[in-house]
Steps between C-alpha positions, in 0.01 A plus 500: 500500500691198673273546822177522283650129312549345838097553544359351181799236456695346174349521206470204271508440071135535378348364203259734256234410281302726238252521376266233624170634335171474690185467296300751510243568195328752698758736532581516153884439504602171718671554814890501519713434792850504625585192773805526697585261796794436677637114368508435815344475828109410598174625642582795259277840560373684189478843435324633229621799362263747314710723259519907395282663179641355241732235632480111450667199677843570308521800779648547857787247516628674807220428677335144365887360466591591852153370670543215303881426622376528863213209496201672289290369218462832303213519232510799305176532208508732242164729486332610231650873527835357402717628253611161358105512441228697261261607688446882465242724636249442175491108617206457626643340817680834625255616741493183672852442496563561869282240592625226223864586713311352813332186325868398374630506849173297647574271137847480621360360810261239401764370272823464739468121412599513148730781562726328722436172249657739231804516700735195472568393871292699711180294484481389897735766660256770512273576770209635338326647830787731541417804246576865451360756260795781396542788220623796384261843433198396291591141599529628907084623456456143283698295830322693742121414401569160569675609870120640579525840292240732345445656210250761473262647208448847407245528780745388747334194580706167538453188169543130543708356818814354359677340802636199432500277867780273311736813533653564809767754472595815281813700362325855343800678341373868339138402582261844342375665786072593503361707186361764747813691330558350200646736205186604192756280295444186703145569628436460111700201392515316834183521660527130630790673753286571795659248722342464904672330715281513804467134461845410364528254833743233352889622673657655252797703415520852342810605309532839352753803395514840671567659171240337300274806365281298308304726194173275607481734803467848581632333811874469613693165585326455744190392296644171531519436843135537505459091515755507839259794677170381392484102504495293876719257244750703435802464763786598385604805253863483347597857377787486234691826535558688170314239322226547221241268401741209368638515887849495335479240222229237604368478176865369345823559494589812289117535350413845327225530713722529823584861551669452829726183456629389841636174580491552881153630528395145282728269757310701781177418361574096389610442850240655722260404255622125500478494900208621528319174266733290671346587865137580319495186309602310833896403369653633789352702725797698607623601151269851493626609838832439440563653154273815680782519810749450152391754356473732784856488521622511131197652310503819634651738222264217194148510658321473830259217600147606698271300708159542672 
């Protein structure tokens, strides 16, 4: 991965602070969140990063850690579907808990000022215009509404607009594809996952596994490529080879929910991934294009990197 380095440069110490709790009496539980941030460096980007059912900000070190270590304010809330949480199905809240995921990154949002403030030293070094939205799975749908994205009822006809103009860049990693084929298992429990992404215009991103055979879909792996064919925001589609949906160990290092541990498909995806926020976010507008021409010549045999 030297070549891939050489495009996203030396990474630095970083500095992480949790939980810094939001107030939030309509939501029922307050809002926790994860800070990381390099110690230092300024006109820092964020990225907000939108976890997987069931995770919280305690989760994917390999990716927060590394974006962090390479000039990134990561903020990483934990929704309401966490495990660390209570909420069940009988809470009264369930049915609306997709769209509690997106008011907790908007909340995020409003409240970068005392975020950073919770942070000792990084009050002043971060560039607050400078924002991308980012997540895993469930979190992927929950990033992507603010990026322009749908999500349809049971008549097929599209809710609330949840694009957020402050967000100007995505990272989608094993984003559900539409619920025109969505298993009777998840057309009953998830009936929120009906993503459209006809006006998903914000550049993003779109990282996924060509063995991910996902039990939500009566679909293949390629269910989750549907944000790369059917969104003009979409540009680029990263295709892990061999990997499932925790792309080879995203979620943390040795995790029981990572059934295909593989510490070169994660370097592939922290470096491309870091290049493209660097030239998205305006950093350096060469980084993207070179860790792509990298990667071209190193990457071959780990994943394979698509544009349109």
């Amino acid at each position: 991965m030297s070549n891939l380095d050489a495009a996203i440069g030396t990474a630095t110490p970083i500095v992480s602070v949790k939980p810094v709790v939001l107030a939030a009496p309509e939501r029922g539980d307050d809002l926790q969140v994860r800070v990381s941030a390099p110690v230092s460096g300024t006109a820092l980007p964020v990225v907000v990063f939108s976890h997987g059912f069931g995770g919280s900000l305690d989760l994917y070190a390999p990716l927060a850690d590394f974006w962090a270590g390479h000039g990134f304010v990561v903020i990483q809330p934990t929704h309401l579907d966490s495990r660390t949480l209570t909420v069940t199905p009988d809470d009264p809240r369930y049915p609306d808990i997709w769209r509690v995921r997106i008011d907790d990154l908007t909340r995020v949002l409003d409240r970068l000022d005392a975020l950073i403030a919770a942070v000792p030293g990084l009050a002043g070094r971060v560039d607050v215009n400078r924002v991308a939205v980012a997540g895993h799975s469930w979190g992927a749908q929950s990033a992507s509404t603010l990026l322009g994205a749908g999500v349809l009822d049971a008549a097929g006809v599209p809710g609330e607009d949840f694009a957020d103009k402050r967000v100007t860049a995505g990272v989608l990693l094993s984003i559900t594809g539409t619920g025109d084929s969505l298993s009777p298992f998840a057309a009953e429990h998830f009936p929120f996952m009906r993503p459209e992404f006809a006006d998903l215009t914000t550049p993003a991103l779109i990282v996924t596994g060509d063995h991910d055979d996902s039990q939500l879909s009566t679909r293949g792996p390629d269910w989750f490529t549907d944000a790369y064919h059917l969104s003009p925001g979409a540009h680029h589609l990263l295709t892990l080879f061999g990997g499932e949906h925790s792309l080879g160990g995203i979620v943390g290092h040795s995790v029981t929910e990572t059934t295909d541990e593989n510490p070169e498909r994660v370097a592939l995806i922290q470096r491309l991934t870091t290049a493209y926020l660097r030239t998205a976010l305006g950093v350096d507008e060469a980084s993207f294009a070179a860790a792509r021409e990298a990667a071209a010549r190193s990457a071959g045999e780990v994943g394979r990197l698509d544009s349109k």
